[in-house]
C-alpha positions, -999 to 999 in steps of 0.1 A, spaced: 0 0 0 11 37 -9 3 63 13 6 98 -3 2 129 18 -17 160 2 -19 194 9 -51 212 8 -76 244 15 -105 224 6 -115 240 -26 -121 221 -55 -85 228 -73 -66 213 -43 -91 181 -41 -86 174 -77 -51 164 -78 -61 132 -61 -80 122 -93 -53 135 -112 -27 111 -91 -49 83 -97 -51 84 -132 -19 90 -143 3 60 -114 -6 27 -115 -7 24 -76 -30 -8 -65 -34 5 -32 -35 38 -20 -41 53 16 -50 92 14 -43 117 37 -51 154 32 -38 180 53 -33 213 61 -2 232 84 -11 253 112 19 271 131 23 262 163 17 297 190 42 306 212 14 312 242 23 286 268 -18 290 274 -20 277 235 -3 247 239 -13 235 268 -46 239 254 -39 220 219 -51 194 225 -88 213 223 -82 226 192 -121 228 181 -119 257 155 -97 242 130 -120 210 132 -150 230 128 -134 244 96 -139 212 75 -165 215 58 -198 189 57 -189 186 18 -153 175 25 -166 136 44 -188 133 9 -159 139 -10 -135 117 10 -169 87 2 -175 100 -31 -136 95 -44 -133 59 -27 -165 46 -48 -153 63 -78 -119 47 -73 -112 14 -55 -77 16 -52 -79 43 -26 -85 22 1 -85 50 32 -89 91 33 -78 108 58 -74 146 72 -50 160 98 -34 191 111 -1 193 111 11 218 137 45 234 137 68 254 114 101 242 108 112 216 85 128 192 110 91 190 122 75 186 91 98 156 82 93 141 115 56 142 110 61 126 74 80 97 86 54 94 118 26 91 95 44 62 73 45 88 36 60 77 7 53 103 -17 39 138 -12 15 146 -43 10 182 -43 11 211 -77 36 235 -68 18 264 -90 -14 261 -70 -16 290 -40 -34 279 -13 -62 299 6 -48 301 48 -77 278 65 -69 302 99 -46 332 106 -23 306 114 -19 288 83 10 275 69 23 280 34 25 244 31 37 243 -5 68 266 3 74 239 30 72 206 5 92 225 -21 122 230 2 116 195 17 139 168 5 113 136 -1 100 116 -29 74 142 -50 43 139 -76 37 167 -91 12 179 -118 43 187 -150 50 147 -146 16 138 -155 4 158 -182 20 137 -214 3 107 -200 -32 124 -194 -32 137 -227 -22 102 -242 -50 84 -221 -79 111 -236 -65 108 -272 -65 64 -267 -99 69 -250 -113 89 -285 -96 65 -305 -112 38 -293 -149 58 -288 -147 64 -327 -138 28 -336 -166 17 -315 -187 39 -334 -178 29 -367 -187 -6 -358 
């Protein structure tokens, strides 16, 4: 099983890179999980508090859980979708929360700006692009997209000819 690890601010441009991933690897397995970076405070009050963090859950919205059902019917080799939080700010943190949560490939598009979730958001993207780990990105995909939809019309216009 693959576990990829996606950043997103729940709009429909950052969901679709999943579909994206899916179409373009041959992955027989996959185990999803979305997230989103939230620095960590320097109030002492803050963290002791972290635990309770109840605004950034109530920032998911209802439309996100059909999603996460939605894209495991369409596609049955994503076995699991997930969302978490990652809290902190540095790199060494970021990597220690990648190897924590078992990643093998971060599948993110480097172009796409992401919309902050809280004031605390993270630039999440700046963080995977200084990051040294195994990367999917949009650019590697497009030749093979392109080469699916042209085989796909080939094929619909044979059909009709029979």
């Amino acid at each position: 099983m693959k576990k990829i690890l996606i950043p997103i601010d729940f709009s429909a441009k950052s969901l679709d890179i999943l579909t994206d991933y899916v179409l373009a690897t041959n992955v027989h397995e996959l185990d999803v999980l979305f997230f989103s970076g939230i620095k960590l405070s320097d109030s002492i009050t803050d963290l002791l508090l972290l635990s309770r963090r109840t605004k950034e859950v109530e920032r998911i919205p209802a439309s996100f859980e059909n999603y996460c059902k939605c894209i495991q019917q369409e596609f049955k080799t994503i076995s699991r979708v997930r969302f978490i939080y990652f809290y902190g700010n540095t790199l060494a943190l970021f990597r220690n929360f990648l190897a924590a949560q078992e990643i093998d490939e971060i599948v993110y598009d480097p172009t796409l700006k992401l919309k902050r979730i809280t004031k605390l958001s993270l630039d999440t993207v700046d963080m995977i692009d200084k990051l040294k780990w195994t990367k999917w990105t949009p650019d590697k995909r497009k030749p093979q997209i392109e080469a699916r939809i042209i085989k796909t019309k080939a094929i619909e216009t044979i059909e009709a000819m029979v």
